[in-house]
mmCIF file of the N, C-alpha and C atoms, coordinates in Angstrom:
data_MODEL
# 
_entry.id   MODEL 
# 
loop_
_atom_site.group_PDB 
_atom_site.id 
_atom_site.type_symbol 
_atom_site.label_atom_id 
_atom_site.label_alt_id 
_atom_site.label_comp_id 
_atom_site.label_asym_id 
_atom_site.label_entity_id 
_atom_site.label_seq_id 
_atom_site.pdbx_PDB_ins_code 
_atom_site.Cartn_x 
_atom_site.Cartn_y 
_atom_site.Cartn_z 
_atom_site.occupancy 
_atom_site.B_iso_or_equiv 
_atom_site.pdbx_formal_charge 
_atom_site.auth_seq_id 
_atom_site.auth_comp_id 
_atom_site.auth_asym_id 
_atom_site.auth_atom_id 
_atom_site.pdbx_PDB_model_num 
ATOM 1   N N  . UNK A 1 1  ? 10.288  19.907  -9.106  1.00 0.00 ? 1  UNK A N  1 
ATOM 2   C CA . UNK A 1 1  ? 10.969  18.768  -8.543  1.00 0.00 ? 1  UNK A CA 1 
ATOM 3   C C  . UNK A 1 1  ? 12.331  19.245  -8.049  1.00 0.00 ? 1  UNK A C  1 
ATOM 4   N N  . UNK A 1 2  ? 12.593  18.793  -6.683  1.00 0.00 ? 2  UNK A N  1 
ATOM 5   C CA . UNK A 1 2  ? 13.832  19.620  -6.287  1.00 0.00 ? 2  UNK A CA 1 
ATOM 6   C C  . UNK A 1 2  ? 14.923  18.691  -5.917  1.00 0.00 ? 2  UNK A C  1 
ATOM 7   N N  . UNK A 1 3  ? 16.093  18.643  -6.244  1.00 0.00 ? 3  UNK A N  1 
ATOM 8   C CA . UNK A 1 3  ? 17.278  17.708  -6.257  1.00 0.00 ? 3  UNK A CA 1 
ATOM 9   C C  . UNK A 1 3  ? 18.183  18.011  -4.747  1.00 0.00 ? 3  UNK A C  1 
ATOM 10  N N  . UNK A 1 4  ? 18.183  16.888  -4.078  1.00 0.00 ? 4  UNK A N  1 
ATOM 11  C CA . UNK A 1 4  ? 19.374  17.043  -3.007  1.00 0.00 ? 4  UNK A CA 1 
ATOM 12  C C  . UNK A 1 4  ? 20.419  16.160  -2.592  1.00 0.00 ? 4  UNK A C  1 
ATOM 13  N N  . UNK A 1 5  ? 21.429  16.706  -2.545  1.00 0.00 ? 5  UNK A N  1 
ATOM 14  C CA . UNK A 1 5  ? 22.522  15.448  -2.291  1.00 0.00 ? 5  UNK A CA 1 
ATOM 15  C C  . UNK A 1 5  ? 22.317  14.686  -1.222  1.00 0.00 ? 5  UNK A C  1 
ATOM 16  N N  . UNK A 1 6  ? 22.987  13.114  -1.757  1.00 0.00 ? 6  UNK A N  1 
ATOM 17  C CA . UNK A 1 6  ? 22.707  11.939  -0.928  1.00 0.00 ? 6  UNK A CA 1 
ATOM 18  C C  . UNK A 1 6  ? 23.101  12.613  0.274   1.00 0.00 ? 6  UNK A C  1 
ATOM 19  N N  . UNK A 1 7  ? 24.218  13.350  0.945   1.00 0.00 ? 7  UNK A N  1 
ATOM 20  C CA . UNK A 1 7  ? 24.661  13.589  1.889   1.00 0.00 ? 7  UNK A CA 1 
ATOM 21  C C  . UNK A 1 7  ? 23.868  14.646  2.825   1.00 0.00 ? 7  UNK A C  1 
ATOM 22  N N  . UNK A 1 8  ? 22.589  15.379  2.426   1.00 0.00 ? 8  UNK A N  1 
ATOM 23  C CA . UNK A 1 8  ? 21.855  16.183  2.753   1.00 0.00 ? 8  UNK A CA 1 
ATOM 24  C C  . UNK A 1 8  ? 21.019  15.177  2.782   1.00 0.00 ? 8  UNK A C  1 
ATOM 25  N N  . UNK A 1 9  ? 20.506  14.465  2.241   1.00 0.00 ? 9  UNK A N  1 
ATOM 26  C CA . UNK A 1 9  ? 19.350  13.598  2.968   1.00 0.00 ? 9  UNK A CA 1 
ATOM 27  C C  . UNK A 1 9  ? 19.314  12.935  3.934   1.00 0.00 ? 9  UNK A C  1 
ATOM 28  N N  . UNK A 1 10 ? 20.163  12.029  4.047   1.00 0.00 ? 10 UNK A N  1 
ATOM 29  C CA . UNK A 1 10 ? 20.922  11.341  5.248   1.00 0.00 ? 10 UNK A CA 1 
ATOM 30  C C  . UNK A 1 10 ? 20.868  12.367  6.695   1.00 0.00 ? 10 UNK A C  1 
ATOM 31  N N  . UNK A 1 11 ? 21.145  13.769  6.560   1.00 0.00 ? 11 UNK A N  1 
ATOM 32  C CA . UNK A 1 11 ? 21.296  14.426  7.444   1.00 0.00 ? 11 UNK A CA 1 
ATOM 33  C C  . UNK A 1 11 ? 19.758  15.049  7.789   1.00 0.00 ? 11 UNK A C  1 
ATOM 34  N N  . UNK A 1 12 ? 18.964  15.337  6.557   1.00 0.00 ? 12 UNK A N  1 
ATOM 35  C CA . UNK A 1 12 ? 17.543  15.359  7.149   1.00 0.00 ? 12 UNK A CA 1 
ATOM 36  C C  . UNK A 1 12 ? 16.364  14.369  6.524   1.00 0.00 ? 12 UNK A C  1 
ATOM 37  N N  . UNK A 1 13 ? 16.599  13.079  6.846   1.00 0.00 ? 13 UNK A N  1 
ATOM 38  C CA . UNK A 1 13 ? 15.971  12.031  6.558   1.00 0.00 ? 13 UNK A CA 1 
ATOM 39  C C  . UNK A 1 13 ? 14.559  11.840  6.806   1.00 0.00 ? 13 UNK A C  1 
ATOM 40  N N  . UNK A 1 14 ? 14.137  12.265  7.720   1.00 0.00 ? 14 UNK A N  1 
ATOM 41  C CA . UNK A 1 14 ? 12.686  12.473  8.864   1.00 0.00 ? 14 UNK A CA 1 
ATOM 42  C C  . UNK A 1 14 ? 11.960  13.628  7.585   1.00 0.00 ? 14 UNK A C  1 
ATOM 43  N N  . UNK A 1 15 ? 12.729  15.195  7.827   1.00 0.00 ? 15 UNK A N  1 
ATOM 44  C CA . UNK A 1 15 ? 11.631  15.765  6.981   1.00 0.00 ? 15 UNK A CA 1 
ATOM 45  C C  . UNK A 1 15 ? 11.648  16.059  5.304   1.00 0.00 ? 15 UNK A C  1 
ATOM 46  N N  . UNK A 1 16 ? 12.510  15.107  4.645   1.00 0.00 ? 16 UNK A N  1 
ATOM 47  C CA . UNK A 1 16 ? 12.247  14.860  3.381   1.00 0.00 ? 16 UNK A CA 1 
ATOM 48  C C  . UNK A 1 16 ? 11.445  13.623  3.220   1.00 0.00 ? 16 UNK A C  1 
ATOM 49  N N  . UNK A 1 17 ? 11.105  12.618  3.823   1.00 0.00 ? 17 UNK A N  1 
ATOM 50  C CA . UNK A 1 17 ? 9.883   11.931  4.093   1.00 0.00 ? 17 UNK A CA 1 
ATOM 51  C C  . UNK A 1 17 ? 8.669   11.929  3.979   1.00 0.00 ? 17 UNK A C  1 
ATOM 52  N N  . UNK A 1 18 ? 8.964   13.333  5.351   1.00 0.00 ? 18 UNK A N  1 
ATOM 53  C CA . UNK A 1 18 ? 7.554   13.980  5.055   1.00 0.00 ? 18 UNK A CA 1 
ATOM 54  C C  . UNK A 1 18 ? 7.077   14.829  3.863   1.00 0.00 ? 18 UNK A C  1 
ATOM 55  N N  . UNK A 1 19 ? 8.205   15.153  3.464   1.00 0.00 ? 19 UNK A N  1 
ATOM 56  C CA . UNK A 1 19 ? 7.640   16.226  1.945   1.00 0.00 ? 19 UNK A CA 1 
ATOM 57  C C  . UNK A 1 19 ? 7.024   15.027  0.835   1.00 0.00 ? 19 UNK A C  1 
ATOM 58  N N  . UNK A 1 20 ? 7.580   13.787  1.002   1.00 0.00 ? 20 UNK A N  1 
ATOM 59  C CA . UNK A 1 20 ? 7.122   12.847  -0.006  1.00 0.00 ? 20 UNK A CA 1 
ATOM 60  C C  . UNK A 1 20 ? 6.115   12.555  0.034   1.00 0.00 ? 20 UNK A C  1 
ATOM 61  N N  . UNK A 1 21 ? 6.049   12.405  1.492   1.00 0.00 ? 21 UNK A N  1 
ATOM 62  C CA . UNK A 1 21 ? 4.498   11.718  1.872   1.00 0.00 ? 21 UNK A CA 1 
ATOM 63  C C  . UNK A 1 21 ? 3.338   13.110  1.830   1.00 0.00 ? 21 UNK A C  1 
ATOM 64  N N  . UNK A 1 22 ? 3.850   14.293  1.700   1.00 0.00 ? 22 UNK A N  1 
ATOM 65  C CA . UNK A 1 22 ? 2.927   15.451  1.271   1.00 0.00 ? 22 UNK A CA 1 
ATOM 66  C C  . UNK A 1 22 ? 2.809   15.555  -0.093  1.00 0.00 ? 22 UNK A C  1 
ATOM 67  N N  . UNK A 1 23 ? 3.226   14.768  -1.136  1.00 0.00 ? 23 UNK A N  1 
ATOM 68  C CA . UNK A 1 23 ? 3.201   14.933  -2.345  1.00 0.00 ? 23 UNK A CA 1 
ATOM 69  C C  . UNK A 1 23 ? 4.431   15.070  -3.506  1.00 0.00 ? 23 UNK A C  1 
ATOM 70  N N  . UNK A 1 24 ? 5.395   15.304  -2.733  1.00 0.00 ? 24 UNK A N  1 
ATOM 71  C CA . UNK A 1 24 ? 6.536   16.101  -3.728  1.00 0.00 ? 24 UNK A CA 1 
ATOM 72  C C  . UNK A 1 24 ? 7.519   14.828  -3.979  1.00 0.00 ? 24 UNK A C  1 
ATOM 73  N N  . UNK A 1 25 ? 8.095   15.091  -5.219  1.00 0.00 ? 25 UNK A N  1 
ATOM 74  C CA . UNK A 1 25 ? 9.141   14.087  -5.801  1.00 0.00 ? 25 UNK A CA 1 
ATOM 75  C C  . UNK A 1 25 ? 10.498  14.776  -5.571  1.00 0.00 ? 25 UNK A C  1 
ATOM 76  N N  . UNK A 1 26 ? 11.444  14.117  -5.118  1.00 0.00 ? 26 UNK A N  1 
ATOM 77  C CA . UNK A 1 26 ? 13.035  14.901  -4.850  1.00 0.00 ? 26 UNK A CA 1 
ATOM 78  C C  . UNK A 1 26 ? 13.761  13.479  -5.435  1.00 0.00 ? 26 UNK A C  1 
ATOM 79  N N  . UNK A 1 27 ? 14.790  14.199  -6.363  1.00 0.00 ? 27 UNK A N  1 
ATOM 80  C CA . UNK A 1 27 ? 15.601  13.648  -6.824  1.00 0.00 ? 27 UNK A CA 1 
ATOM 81  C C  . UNK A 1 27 ? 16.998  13.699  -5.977  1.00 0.00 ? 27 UNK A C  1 
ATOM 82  N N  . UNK A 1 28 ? 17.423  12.550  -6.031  1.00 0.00 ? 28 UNK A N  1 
ATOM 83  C CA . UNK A 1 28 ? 18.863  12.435  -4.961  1.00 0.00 ? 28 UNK A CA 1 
ATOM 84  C C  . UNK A 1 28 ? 19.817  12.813  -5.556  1.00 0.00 ? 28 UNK A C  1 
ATOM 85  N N  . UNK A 1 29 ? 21.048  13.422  -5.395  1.00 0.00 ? 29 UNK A N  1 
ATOM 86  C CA . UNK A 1 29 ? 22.145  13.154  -6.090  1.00 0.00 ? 29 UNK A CA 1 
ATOM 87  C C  . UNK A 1 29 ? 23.328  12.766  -5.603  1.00 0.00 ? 29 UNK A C  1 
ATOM 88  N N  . UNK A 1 30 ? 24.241  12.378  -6.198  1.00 0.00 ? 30 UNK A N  1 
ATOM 89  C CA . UNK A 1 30 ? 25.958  12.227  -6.037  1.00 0.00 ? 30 UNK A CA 1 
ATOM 90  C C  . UNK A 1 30 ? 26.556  12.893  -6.781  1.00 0.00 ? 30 UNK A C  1 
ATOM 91  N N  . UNK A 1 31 ? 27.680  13.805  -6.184  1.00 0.00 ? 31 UNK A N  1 
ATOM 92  C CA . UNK A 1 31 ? 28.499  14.076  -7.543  1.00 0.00 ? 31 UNK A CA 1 
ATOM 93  C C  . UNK A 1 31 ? 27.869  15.117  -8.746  1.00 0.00 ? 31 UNK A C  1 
ATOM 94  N N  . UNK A 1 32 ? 26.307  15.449  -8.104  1.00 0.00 ? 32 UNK A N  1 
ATOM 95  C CA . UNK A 1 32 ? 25.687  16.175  -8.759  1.00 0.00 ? 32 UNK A CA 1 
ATOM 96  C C  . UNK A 1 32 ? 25.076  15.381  -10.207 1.00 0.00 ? 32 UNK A C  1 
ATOM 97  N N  . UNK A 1 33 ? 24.875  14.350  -9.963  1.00 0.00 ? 33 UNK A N  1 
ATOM 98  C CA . UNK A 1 33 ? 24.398  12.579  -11.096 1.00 0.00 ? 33 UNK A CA 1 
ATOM 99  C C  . UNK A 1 33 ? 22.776  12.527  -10.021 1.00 0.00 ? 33 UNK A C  1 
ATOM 100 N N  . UNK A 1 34 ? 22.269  12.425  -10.874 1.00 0.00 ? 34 UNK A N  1 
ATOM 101 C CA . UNK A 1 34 ? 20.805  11.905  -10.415 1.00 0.00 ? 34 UNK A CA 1 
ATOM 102 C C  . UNK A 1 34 ? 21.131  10.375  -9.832  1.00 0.00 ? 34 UNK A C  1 
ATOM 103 N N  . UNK A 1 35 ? 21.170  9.802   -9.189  1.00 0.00 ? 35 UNK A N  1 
ATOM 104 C CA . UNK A 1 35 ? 21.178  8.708   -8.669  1.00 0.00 ? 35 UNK A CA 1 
ATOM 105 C C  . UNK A 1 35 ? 19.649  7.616   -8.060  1.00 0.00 ? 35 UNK A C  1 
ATOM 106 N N  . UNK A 1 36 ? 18.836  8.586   -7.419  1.00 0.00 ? 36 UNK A N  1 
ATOM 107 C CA . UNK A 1 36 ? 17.475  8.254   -6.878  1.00 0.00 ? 36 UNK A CA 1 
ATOM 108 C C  . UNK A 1 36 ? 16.065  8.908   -7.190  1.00 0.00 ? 36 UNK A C  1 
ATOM 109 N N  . UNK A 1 37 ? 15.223  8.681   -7.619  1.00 0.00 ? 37 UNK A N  1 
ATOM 110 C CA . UNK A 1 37 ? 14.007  9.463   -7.033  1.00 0.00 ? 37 UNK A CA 1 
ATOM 111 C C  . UNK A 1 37 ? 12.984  8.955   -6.123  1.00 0.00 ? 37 UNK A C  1 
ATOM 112 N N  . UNK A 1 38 ? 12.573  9.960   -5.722  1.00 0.00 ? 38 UNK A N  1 
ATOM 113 C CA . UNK A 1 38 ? 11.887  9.827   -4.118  1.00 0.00 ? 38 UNK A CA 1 
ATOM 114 C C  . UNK A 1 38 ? 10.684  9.784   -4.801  1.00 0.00 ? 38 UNK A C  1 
ATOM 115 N N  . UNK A 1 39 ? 9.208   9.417   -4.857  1.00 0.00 ? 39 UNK A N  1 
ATOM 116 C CA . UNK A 1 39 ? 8.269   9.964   -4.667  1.00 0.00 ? 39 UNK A CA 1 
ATOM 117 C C  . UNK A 1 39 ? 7.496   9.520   -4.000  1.00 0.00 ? 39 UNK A C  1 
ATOM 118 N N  . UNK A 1 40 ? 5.842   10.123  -3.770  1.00 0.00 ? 40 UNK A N  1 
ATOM 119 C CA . UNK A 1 40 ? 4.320   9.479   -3.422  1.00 0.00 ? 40 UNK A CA 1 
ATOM 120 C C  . UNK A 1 40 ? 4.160   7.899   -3.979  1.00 0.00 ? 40 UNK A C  1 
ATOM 121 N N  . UNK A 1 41 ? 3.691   7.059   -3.202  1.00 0.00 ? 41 UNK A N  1 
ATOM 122 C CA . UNK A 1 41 ? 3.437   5.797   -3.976  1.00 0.00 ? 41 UNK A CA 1 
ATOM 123 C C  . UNK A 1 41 ? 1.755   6.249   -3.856  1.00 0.00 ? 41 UNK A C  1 
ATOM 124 N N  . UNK A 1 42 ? 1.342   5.557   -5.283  1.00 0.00 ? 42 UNK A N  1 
ATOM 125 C CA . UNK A 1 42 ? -0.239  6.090   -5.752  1.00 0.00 ? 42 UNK A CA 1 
ATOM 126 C C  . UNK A 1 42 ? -0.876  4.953   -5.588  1.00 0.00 ? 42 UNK A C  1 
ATOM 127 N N  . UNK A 1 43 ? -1.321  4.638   -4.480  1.00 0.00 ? 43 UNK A N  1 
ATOM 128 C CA . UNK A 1 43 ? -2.231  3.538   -3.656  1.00 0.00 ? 43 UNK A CA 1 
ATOM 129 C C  . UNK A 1 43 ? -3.882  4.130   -3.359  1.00 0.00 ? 43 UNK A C  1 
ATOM 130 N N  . UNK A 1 44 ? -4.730  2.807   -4.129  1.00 0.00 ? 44 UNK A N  1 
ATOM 131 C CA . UNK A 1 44 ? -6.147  3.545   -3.843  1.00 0.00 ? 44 UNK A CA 1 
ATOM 132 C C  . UNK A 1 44 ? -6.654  2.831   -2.344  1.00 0.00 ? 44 UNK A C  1 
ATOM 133 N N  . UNK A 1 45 ? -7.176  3.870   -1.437  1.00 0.00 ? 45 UNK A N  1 
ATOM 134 C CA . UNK A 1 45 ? -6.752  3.508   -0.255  1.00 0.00 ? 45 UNK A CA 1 
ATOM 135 C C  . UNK A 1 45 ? -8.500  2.441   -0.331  1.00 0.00 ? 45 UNK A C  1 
ATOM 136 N N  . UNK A 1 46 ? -8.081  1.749   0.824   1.00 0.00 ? 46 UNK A N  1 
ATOM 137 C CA . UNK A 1 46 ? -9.146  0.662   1.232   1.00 0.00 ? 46 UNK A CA 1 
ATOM 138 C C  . UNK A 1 46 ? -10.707 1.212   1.557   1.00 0.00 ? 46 UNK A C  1 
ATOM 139 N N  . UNK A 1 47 ? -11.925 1.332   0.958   1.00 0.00 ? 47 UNK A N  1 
ATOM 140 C CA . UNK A 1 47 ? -12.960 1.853   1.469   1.00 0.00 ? 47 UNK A CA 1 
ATOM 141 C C  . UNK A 1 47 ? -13.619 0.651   2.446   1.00 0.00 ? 47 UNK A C  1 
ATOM 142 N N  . UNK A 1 48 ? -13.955 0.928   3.249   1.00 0.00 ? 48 UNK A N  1 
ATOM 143 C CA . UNK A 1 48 ? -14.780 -0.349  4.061   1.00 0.00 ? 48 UNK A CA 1 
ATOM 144 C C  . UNK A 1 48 ? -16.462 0.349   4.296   1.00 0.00 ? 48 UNK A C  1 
ATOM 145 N N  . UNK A 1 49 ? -16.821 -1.075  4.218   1.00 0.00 ? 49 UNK A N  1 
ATOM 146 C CA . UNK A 1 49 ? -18.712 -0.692  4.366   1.00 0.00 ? 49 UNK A CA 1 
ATOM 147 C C  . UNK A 1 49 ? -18.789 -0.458  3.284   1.00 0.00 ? 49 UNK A C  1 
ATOM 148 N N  . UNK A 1 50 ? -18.428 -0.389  2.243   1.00 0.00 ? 50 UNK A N  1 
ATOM 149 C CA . UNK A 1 50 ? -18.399 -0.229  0.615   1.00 0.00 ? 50 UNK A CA 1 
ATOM 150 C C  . UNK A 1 50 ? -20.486 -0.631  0.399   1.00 0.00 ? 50 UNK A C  1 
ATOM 151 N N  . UNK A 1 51 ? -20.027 -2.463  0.792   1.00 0.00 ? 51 UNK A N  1 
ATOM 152 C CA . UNK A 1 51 ? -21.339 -2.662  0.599   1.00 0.00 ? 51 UNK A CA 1 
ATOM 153 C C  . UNK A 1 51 ? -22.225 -2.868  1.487   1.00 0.00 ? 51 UNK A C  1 
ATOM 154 N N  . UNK A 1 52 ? -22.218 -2.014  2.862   1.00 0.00 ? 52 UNK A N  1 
ATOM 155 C CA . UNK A 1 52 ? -22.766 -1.932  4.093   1.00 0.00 ? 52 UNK A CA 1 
ATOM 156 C C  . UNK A 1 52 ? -23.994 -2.379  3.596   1.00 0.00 ? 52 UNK A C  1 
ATOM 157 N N  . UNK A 1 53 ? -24.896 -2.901  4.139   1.00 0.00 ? 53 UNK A N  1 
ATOM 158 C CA . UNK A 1 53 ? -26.297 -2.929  3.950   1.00 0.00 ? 53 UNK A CA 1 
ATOM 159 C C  . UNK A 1 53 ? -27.343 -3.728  2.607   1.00 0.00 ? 53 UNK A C  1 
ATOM 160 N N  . UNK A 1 54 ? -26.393 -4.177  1.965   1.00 0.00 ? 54 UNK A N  1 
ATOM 161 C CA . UNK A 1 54 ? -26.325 -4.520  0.664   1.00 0.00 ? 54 UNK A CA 1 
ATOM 162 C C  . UNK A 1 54 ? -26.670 -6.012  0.333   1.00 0.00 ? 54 UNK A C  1 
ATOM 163 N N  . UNK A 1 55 ? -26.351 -6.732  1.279   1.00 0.00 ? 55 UNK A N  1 
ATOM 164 C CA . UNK A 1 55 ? -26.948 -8.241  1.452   1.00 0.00 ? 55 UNK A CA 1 
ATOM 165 C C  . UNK A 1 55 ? -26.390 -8.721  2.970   1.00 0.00 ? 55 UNK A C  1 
ATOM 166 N N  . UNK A 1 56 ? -27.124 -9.919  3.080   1.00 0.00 ? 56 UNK A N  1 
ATOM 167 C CA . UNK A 1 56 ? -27.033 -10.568 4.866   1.00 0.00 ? 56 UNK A CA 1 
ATOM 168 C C  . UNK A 1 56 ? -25.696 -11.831 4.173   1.00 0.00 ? 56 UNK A C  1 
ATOM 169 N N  . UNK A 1 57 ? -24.881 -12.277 5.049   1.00 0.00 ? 57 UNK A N  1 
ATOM 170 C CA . UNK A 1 57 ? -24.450 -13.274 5.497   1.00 0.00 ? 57 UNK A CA 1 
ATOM 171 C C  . UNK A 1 57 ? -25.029 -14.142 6.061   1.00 0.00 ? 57 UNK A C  1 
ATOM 172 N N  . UNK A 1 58 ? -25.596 -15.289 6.010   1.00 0.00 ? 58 UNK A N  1 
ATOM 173 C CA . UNK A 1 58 ? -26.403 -16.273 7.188   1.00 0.00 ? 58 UNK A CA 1 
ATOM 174 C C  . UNK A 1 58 ? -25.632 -17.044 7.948   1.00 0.00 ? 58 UNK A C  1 
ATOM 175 N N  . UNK A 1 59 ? -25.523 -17.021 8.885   1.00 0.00 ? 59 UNK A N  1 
ATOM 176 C CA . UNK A 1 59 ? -24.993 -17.783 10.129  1.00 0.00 ? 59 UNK A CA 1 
ATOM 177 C C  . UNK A 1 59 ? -24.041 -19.003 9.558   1.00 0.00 ? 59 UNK A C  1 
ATOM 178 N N  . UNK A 1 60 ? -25.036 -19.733 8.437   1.00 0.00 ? 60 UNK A N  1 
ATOM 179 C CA . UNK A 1 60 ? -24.457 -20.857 8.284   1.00 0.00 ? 60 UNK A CA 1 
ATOM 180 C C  . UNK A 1 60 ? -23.490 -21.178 7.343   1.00 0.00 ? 60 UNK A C  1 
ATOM 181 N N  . UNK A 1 61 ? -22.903 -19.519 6.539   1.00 0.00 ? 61 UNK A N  1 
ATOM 182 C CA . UNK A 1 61 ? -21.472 -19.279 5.984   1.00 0.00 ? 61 UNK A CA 1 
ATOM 183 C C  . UNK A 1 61 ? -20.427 -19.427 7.066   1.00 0.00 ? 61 UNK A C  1 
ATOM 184 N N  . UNK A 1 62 ? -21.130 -19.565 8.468   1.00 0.00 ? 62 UNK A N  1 
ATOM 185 C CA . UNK A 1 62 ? -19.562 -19.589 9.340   1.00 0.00 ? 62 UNK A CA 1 
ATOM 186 C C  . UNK A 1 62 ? -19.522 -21.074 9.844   1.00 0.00 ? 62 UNK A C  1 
ATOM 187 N N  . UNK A 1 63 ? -20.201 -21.775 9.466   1.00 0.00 ? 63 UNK A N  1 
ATOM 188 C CA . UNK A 1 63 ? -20.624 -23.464 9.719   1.00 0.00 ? 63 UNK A CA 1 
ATOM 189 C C  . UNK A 1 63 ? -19.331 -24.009 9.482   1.00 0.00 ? 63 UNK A C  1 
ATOM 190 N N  . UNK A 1 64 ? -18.679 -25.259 9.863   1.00 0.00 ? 64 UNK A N  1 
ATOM 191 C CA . UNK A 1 64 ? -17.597 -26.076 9.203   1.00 0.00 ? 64 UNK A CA 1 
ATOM 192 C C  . UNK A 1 64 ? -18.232 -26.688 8.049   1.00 0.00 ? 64 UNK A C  1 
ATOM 193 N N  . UNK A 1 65 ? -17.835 -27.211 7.373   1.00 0.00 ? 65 UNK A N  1 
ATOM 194 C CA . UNK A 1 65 ? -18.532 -27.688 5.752   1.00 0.00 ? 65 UNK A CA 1 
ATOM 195 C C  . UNK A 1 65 ? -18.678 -29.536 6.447   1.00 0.00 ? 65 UNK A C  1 
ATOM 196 N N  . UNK A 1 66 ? -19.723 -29.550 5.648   1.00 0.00 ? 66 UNK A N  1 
ATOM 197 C CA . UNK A 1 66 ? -19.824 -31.003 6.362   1.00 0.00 ? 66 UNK A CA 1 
ATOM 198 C C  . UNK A 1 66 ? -19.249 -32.059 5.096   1.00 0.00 ? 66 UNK A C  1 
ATOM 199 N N  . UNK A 1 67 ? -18.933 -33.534 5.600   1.00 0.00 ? 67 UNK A N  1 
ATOM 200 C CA . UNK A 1 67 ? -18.045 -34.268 4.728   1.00 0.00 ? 67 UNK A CA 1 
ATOM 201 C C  . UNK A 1 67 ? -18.338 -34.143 2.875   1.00 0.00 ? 67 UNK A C  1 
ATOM 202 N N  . UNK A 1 68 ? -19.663 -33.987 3.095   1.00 0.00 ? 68 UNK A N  1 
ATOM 203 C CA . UNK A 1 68 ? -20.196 -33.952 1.234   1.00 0.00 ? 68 UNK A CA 1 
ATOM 204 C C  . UNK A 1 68 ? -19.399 -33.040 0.735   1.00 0.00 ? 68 UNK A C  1 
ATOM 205 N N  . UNK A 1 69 ? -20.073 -32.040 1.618   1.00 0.00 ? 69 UNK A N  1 
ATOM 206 C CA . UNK A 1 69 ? -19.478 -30.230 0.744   1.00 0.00 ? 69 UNK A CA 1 
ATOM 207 C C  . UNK A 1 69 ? -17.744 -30.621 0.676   1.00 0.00 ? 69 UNK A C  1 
ATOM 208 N N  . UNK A 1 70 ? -16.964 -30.837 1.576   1.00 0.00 ? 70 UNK A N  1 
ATOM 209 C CA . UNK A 1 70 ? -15.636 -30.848 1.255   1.00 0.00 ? 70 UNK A CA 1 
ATOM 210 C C  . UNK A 1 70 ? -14.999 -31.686 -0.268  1.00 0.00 ? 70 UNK A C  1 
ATOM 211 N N  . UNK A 1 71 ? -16.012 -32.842 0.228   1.00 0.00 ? 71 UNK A N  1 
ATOM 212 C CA . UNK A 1 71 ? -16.114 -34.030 -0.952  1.00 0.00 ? 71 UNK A CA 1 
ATOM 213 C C  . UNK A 1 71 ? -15.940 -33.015 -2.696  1.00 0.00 ? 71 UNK A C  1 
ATOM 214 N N  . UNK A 1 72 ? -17.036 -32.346 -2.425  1.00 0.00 ? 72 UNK A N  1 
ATOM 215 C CA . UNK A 1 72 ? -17.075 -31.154 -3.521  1.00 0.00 ? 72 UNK A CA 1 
ATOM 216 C C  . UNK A 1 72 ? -16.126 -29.989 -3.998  1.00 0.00 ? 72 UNK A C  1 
ATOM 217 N N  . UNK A 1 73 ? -15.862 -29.672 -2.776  1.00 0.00 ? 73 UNK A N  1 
ATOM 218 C CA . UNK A 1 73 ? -14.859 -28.598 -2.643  1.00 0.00 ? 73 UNK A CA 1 
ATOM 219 C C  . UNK A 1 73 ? -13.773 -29.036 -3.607  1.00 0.00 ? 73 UNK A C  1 
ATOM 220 N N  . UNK A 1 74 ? -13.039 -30.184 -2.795  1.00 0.00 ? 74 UNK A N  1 
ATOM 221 C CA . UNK A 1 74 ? -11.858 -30.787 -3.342  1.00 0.00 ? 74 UNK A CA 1 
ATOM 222 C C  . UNK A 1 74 ? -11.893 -31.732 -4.430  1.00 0.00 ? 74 UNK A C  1 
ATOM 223 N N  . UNK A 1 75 ? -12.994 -31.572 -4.696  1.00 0.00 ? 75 UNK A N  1 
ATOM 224 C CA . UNK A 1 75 ? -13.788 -32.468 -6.674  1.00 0.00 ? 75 UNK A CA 1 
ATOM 225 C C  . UNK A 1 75 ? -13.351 -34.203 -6.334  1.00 0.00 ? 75 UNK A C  1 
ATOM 226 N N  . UNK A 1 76 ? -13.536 -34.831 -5.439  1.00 0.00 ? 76 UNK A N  1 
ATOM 227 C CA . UNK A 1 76 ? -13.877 -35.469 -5.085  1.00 0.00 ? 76 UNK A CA 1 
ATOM 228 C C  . UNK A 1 76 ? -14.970 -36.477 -5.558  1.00 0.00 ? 76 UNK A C  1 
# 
């Protein structure tokens, strides 16, 4: 983990970014005081088609709900 002053970051802002977003944690300093740490945020990224193929939708999930069903919906 490598430490750099607030005043060195500021000056290369763009490619300590990128080192974060490649993995690495940098600690900021002032005064030579830990003040910040930088790191990766650990996000599980979105899979889509997960359940491709897996069951149908029927047409009539995209229907407007007719007065009963709302009646229901809203416990009515």
């Amino acid at each position: 983990m490598e430490s750099i002053a607030v005043n060195e970051f500021k000056a290369r802002v763009l490619e300590t970014i990128k080192r974060v977003e490649a993995g690495e944690t940098i600690i900021l300093t002032r005064d030579n005081i830990a003040v910040a740490e930088l790191r990766p945020l650990k996000v599980n990224p979105i899979k889509l088609g997960v359940f491709e193929g897996e069951f149908e939708i029927p047409e009539s999930a995209f229907l407007p709900l007719t007065n009963e069903e709302m009646k229901v919906w809203y416990g009515e």
